[in-house]
Backbone as CSV, one residue per row, in Angstrom:
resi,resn,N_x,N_y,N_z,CA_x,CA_y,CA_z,C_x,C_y,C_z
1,UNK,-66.062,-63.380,-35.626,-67.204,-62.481,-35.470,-67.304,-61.993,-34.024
2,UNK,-66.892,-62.892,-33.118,-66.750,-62.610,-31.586,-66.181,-61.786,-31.254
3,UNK,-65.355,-61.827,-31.781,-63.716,-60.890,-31.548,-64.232,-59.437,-31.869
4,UNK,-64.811,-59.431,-33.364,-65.483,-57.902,-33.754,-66.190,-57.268,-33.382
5,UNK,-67.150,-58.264,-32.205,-68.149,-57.632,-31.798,-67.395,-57.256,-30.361
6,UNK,-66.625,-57.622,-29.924,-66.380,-57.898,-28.716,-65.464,-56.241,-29.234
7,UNK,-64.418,-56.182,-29.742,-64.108,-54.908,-30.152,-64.693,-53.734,-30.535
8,UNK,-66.233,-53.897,-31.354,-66.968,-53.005,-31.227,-67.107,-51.905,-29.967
9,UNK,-67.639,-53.242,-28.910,-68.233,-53.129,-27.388,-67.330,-52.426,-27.106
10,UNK,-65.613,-52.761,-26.936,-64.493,-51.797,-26.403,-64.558,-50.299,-26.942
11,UNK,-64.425,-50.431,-28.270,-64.574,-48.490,-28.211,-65.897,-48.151,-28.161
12,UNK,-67.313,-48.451,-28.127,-68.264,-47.995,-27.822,-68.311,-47.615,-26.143
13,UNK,-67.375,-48.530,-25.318,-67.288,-48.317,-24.124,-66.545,-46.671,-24.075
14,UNK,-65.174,-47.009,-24.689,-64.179,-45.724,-25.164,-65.067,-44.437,-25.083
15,UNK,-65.759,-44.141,-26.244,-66.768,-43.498,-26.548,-67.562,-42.492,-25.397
16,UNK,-68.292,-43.913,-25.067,-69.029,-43.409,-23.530,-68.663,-42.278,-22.761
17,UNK,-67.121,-43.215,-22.392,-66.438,-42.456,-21.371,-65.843,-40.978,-21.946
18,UNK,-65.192,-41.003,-23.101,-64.573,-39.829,-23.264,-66.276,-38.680,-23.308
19,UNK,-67.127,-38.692,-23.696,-68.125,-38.189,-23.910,-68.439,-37.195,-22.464
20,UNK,-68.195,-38.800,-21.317,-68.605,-38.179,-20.322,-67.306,-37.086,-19.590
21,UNK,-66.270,-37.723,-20.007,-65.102,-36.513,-19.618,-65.020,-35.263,-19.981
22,UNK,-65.725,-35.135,-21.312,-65.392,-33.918,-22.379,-66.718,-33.022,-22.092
23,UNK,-67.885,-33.761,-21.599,-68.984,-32.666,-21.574,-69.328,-31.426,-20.628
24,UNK,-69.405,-30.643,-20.898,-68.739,-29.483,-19.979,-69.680,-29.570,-19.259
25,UNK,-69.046,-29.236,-17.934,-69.680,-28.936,-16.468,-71.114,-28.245,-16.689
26,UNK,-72.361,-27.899,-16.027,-73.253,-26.992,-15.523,-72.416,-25.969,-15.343
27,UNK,-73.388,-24.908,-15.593,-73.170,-23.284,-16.070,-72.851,-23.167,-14.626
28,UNK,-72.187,-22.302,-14.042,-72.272,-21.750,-12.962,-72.913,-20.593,-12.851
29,UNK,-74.080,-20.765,-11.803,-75.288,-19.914,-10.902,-74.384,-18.440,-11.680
30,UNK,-74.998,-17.336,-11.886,-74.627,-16.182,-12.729,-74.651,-15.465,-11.474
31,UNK,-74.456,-14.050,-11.531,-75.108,-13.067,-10.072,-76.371,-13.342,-10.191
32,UNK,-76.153,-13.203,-8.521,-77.481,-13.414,-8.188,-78.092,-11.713,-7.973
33,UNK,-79.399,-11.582,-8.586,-79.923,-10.631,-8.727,-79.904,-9.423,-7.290
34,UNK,-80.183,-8.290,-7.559,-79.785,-7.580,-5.982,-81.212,-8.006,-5.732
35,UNK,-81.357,-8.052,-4.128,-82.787,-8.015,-3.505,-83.084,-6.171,-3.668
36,UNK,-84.580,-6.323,-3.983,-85.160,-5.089,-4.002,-85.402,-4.530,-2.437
37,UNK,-85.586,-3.497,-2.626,-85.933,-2.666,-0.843,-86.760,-1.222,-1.092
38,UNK,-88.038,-1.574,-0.706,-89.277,-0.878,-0.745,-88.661,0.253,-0.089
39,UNK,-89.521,1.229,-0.465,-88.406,3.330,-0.550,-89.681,3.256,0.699
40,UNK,-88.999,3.823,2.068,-89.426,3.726,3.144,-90.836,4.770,3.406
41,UNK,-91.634,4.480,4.036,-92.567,5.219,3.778,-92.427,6.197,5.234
42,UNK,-93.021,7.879,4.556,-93.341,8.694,5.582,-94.314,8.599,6.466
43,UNK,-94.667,8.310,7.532,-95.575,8.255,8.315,-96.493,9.642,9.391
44,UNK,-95.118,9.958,9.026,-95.907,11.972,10.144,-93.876,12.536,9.859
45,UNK,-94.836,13.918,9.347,-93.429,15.013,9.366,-93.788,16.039,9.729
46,UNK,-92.908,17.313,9.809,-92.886,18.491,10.131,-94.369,19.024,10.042
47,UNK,-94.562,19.072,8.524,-95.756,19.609,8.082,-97.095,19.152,8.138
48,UNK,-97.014,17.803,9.014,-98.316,17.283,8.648,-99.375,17.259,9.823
49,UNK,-98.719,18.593,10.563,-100.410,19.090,11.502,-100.860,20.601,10.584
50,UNK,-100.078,21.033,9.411,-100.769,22.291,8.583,-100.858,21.463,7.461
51,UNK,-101.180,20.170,7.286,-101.208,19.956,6.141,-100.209,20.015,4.556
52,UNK,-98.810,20.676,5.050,-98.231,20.788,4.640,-97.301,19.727,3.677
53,UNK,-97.159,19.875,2.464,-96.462,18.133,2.196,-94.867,18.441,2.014
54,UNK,-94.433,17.187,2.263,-92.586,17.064,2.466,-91.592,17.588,1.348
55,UNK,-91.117,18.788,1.495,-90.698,19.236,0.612,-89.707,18.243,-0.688
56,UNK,-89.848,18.850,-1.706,-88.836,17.660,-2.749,-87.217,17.629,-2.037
57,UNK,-86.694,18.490,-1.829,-85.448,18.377,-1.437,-85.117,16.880,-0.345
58,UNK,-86.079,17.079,0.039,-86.474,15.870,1.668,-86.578,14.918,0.757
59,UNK,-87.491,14.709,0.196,-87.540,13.665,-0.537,-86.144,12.784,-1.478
60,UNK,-85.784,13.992,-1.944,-84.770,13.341,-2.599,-83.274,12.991,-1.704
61,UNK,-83.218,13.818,-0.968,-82.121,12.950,-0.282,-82.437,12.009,0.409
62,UNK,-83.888,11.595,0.798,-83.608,10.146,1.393,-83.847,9.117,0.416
63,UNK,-83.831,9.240,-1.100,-83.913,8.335,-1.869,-82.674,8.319,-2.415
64,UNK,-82.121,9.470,-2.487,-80.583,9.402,-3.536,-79.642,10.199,-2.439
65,UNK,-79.781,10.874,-1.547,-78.347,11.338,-0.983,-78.319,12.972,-1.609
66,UNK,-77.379,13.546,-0.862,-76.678,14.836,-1.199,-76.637,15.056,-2.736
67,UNK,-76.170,14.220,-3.404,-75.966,14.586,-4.805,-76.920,14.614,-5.590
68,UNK,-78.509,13.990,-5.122,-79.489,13.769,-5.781,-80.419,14.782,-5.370
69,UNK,-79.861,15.882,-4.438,-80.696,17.279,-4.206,-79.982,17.931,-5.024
70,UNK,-78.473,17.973,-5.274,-77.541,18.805,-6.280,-78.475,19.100,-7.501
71,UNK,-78.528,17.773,-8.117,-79.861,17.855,-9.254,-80.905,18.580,-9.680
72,UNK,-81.795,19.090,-8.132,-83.094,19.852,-8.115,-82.860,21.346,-9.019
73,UNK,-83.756,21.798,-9.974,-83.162,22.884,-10.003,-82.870,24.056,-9.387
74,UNK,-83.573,24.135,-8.227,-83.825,25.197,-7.389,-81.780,25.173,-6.536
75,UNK,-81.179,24.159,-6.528,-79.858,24.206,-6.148,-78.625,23.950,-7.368
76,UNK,-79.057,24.286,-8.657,-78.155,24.207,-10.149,-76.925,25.165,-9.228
77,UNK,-75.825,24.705,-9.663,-74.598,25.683,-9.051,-74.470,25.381,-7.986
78,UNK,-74.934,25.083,-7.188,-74.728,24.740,-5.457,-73.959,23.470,-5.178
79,UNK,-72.911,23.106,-3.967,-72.738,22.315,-3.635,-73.462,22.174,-2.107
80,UNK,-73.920,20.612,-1.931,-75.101,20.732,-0.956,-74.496,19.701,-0.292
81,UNK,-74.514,20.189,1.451,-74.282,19.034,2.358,-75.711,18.774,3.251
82,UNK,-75.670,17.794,3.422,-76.996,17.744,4.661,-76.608,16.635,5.437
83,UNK,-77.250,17.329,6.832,-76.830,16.688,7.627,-77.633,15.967,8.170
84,UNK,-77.592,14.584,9.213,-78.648,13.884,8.841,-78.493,13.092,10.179
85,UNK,-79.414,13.418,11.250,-80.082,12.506,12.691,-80.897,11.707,12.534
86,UNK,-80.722,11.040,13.694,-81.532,9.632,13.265,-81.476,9.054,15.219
87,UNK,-83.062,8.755,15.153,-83.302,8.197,16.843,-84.484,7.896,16.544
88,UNK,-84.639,6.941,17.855,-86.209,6.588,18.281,-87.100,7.354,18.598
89,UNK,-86.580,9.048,19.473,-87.280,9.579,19.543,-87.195,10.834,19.459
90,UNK,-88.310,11.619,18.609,-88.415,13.019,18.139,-87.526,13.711,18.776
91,UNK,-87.658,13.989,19.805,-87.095,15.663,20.615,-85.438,15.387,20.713
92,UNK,-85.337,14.213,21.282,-84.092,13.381,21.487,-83.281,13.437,19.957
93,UNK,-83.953,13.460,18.671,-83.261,13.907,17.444,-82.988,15.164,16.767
94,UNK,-84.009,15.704,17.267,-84.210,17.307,17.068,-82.723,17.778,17.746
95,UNK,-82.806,17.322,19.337,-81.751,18.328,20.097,-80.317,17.465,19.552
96,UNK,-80.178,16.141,19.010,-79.090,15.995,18.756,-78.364,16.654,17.105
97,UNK,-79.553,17.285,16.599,-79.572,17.711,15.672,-78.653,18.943,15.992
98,UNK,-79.715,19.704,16.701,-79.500,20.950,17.458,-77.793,21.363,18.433
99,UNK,-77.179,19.864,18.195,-75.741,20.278,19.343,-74.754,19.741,18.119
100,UNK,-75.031,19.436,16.748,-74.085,18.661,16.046,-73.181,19.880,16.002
101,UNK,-71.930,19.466,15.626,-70.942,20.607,15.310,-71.184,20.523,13.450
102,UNK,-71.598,21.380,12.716,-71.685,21.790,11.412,-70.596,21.835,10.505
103,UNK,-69.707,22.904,10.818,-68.604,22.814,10.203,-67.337,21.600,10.426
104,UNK,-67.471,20.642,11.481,-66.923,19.593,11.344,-67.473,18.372,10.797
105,UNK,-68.874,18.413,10.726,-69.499,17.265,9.808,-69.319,17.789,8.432
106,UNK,-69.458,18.681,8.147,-69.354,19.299,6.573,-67.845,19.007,6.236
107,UNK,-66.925,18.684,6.768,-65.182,18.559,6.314,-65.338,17.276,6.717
108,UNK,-65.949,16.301,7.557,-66.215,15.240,7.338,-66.696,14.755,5.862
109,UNK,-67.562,14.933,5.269,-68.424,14.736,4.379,-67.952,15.317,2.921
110,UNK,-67.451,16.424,3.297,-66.229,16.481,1.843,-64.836,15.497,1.658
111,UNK,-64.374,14.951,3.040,-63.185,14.007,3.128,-64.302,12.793,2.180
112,UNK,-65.371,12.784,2.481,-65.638,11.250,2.511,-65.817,11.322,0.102
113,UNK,-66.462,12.145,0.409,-66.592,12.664,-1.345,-65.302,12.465,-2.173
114,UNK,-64.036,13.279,-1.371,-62.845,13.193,-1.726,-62.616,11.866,-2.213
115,UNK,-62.733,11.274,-0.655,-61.906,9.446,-1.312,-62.769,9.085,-2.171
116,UNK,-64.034,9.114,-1.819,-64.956,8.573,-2.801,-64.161,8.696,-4.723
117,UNK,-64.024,10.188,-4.573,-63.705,10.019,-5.834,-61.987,9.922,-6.416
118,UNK,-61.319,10.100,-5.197,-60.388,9.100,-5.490,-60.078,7.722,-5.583
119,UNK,-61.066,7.178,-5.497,-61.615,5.529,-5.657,-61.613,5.334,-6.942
120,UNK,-62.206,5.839,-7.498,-63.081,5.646,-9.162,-61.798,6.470,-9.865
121,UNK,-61.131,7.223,-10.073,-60.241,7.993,-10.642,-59.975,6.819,-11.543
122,UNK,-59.227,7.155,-12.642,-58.465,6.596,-13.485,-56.791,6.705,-13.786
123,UNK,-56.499,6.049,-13.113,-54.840,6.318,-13.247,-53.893,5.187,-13.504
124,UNK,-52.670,5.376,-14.412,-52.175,3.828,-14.243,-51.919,3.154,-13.149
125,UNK,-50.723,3.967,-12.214,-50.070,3.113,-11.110,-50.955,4.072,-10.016
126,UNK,-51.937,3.479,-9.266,-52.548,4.222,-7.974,-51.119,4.279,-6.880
127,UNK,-50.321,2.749,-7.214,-49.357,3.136,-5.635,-48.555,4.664,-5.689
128,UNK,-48.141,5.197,-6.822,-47.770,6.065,-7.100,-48.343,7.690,-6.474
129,UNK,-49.404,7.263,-6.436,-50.277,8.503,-5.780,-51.031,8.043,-4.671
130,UNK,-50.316,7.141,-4.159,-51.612,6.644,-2.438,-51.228,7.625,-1.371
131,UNK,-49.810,8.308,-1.510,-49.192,9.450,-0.541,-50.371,10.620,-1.013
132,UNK,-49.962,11.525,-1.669,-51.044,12.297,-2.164,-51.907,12.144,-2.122
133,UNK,-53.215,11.263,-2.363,-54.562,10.840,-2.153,-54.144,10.678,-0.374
134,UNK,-53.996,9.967,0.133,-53.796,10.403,1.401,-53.887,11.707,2.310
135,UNK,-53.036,12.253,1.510,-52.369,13.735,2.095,-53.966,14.470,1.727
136,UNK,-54.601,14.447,0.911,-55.830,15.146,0.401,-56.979,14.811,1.342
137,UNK,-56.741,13.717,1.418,-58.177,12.790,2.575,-57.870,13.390,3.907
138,UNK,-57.199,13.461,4.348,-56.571,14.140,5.831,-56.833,16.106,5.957
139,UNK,-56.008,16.311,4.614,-56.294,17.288,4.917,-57.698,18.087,4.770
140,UNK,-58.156,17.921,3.858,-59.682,17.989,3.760,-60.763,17.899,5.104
141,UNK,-60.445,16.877,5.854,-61.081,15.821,6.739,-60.898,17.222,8.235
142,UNK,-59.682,17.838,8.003,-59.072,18.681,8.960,-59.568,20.275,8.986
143,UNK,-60.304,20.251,7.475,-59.942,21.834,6.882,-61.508,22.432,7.464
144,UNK,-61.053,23.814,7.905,-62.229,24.893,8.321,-63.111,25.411,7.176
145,UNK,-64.279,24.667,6.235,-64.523,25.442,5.270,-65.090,26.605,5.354
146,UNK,-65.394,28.178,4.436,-65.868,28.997,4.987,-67.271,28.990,3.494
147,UNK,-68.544,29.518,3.928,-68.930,30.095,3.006,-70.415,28.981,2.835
148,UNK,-70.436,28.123,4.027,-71.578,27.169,3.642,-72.773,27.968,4.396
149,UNK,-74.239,28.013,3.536,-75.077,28.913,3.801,-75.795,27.855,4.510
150,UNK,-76.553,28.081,6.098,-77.583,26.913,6.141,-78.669,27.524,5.772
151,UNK,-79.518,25.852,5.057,-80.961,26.143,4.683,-81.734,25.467,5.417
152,UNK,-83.116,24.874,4.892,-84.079,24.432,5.017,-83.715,23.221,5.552
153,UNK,-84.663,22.908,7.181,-84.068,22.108,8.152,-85.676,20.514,8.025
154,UNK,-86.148,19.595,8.599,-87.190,19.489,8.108,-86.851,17.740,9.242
155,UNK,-87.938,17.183,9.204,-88.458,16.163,10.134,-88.708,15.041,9.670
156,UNK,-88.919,13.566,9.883,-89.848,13.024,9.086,-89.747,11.554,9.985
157,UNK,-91.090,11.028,10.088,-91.001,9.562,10.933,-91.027,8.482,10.087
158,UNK,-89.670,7.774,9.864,-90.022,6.715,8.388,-90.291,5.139,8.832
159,UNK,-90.883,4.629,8.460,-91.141,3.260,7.772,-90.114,2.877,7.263
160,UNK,-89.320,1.997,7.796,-88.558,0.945,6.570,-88.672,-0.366,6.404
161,UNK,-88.644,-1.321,5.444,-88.918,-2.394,4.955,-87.499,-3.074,5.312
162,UNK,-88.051,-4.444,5.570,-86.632,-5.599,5.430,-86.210,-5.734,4.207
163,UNK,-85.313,-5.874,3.759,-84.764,-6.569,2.101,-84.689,-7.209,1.590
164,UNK,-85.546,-7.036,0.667,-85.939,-8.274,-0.238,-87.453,-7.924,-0.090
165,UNK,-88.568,-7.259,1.194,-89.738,-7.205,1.333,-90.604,-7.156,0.160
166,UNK,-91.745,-8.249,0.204,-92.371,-8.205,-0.894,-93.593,-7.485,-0.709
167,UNK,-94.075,-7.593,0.869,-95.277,-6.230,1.360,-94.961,-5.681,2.265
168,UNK,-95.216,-4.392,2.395,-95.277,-3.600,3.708,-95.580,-4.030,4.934
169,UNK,-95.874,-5.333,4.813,-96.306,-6.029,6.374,-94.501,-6.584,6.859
170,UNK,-93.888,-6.547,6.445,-92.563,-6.864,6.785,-91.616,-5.638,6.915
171,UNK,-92.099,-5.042,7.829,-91.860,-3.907,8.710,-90.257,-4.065,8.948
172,UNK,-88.961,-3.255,9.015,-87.587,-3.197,9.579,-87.619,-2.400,11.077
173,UNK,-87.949,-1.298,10.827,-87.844,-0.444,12.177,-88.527,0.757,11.342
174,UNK,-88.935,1.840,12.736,-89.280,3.214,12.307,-88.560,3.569,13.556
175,UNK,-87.987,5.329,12.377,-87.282,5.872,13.169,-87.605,7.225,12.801
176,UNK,-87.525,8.365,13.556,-87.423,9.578,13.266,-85.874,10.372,12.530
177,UNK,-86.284,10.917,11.498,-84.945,11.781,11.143,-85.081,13.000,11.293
178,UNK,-84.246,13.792,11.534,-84.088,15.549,11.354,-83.121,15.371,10.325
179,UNK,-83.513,16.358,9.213,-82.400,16.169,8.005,-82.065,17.875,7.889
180,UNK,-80.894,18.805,7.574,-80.630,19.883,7.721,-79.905,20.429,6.427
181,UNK,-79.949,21.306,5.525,-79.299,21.459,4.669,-78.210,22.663,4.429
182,UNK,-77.156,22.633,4.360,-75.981,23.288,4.012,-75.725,23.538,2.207
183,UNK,-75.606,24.808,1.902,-75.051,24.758,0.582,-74.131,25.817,0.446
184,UNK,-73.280,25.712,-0.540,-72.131,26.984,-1.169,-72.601,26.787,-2.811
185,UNK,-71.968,27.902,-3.338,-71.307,28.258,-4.432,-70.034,27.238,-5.211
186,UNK,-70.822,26.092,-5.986,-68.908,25.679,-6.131,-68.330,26.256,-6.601
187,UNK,-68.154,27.542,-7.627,-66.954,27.946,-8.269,-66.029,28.285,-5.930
188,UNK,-67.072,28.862,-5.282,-66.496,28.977,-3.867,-65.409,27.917,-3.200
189,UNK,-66.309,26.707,-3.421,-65.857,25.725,-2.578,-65.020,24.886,-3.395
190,UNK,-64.418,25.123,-4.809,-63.623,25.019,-5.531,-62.204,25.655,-5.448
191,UNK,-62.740,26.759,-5.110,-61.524,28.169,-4.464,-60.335,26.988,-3.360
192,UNK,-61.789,26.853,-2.315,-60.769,26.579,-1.278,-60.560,24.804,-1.376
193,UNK,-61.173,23.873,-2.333,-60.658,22.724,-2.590,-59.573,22.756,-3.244
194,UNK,-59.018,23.429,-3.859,-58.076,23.687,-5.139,-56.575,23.635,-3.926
195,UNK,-57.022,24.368,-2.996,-55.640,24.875,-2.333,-55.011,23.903,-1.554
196,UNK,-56.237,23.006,-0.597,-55.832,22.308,-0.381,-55.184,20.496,-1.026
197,UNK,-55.659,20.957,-2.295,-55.250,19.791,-3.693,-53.966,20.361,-3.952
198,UNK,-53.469,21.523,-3.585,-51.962,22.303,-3.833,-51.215,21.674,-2.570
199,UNK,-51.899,21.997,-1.626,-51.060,21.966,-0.613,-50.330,20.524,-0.270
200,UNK,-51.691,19.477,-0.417,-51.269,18.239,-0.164,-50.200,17.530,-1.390
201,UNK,-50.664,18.417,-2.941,-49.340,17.934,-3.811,-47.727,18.614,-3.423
202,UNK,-47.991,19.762,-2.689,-46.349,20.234,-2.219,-45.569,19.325,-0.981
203,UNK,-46.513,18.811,-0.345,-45.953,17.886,0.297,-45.505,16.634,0.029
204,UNK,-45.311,16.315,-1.412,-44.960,14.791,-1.661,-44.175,15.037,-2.816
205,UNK,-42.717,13.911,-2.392,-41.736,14.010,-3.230,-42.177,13.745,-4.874
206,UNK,-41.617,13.985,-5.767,-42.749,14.002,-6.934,-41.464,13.517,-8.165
207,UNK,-41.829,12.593,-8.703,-41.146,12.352,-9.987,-41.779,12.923,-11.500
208,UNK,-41.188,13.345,-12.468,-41.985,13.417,-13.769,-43.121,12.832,-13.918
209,UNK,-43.005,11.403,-13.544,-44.130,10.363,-13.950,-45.305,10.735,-12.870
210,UNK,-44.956,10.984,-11.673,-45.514,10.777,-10.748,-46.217,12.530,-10.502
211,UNK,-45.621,13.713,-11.144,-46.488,14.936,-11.268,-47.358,14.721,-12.613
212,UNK,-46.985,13.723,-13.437,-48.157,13.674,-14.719,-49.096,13.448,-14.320
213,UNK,-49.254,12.358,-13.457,-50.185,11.632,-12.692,-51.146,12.731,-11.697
214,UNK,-50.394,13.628,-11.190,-51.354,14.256,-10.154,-52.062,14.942,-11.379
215,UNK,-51.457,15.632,-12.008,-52.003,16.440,-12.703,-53.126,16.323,-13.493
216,UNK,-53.283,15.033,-14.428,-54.355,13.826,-14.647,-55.423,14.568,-13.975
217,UNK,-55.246,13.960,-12.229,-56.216,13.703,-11.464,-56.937,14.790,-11.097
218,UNK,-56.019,16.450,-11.409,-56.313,17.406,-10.774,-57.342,17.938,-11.749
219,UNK,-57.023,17.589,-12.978,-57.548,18.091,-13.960,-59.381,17.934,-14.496
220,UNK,-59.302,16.536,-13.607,-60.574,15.636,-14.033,-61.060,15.996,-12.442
221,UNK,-60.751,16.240,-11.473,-61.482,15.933,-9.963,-62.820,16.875,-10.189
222,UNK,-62.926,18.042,-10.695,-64.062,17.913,-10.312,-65.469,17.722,-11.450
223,UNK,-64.927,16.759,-12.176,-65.899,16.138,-13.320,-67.004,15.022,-12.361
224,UNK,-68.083,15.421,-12.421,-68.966,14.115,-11.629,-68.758,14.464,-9.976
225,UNK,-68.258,15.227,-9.286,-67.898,15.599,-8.305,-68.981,16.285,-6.921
């Protein structure tokens, strides 16, 4: 009877242990959620010794960017650059506003769109086209565009919050912006993107596989663009 019980005890021990070997680990922590960041508040702009309020365009690019004025309907068809100062102090942003070179931030800012959306592209082999995507980012980055109309230029002293802020008493910095707006015509600025999407594919040795591929890309670039 000793013996049986005493054997019991052994695989109940058995038991134990495999139980504790086999039971799966704690979940691992999932993403961690993004911290939120309070949409910075206006404090004094252009308009606010006539009472005037901040136009939507203003508004929306400092919540969404260039592409989120594209949207407005008042710019349907337009491609829109804006340009965008930033200092401690008013006049000191105004005049750096006032000396930017335009047409080299605007070929800045289409290079940056470019890669952007040569990032996200869909293609099998990217090494295949990193010459070309290259050759496009450069040249772009280089190119004189013609045909950008300036618009509506505008001020604003913002409030920003730390991240993660749960009240407005957790202040980041305030700064003054001058924000400036540039727009074209895209079937326009299509004209002269197209050529230089030619130019930079004539410069690269090209296999069957490897012109399917541009072509793909040429075909879709300006979907979401």
């Amino acid at each position: 009877m000793k013996k049986i019980l005493s054997a019991l005890l052994v695989l109940l021990a058995v038991f134990a242990i495999a139980s504790c070997v086999s039971e799966p680990a704690p979940a691992a922590d999932g993403p961690k959620p993004m911290e939120t960041v309070l949409t910075p508040d206006i404090l004094e702009h252009k308009g606010t010794a006539l009472g005037a309020n901040v136009p939507a365009w203003t508004m929306s690019y400092i919540e969404g960017g260039s592409q989120a004025v594209e949207k407005l309907p008042e710019y349907k068809g337009k491609f829109v650059v804006v340009l965008d100062s930033e200092g401690q102090n008013k006049q000191g942003t105004l005049t750096a506003m006032d000396n930017m070179d335009a047409p080299v931030q605007i070929s800045r800012y289409l290079s940056t769109r470019v890669q952007q959306k040569f990032a996200g592209a869909q293609v099998g082999d990217r090494d295949q086209l990193e010459e070309y995507f290259e050759n496009v980012v450069k040249t772009v980055s280089e190119a004189k565009f013609s045909g950008f109309m300036a618009g509506p230029d505008w001020w604003v002293y913002l409030q920003y919050y730390k991240p993660g802020a749960k009240t407005k008493s957790e202040v980041d910095r305030r700064v003054y912006r001058v924000i400036k707006i540039y727009t074209i015509d895209q079937t326009i600025l299509e004209t002269q993107l197209n050529k230089y999407l030619n130019d930079a594919e004539a410069a690269v040795a090209k296999t069957p596989e490897k012109q399917r591929a541009i072509d793909a890309v040429q075909s879709a670039f300006y979907e979401g663009f």
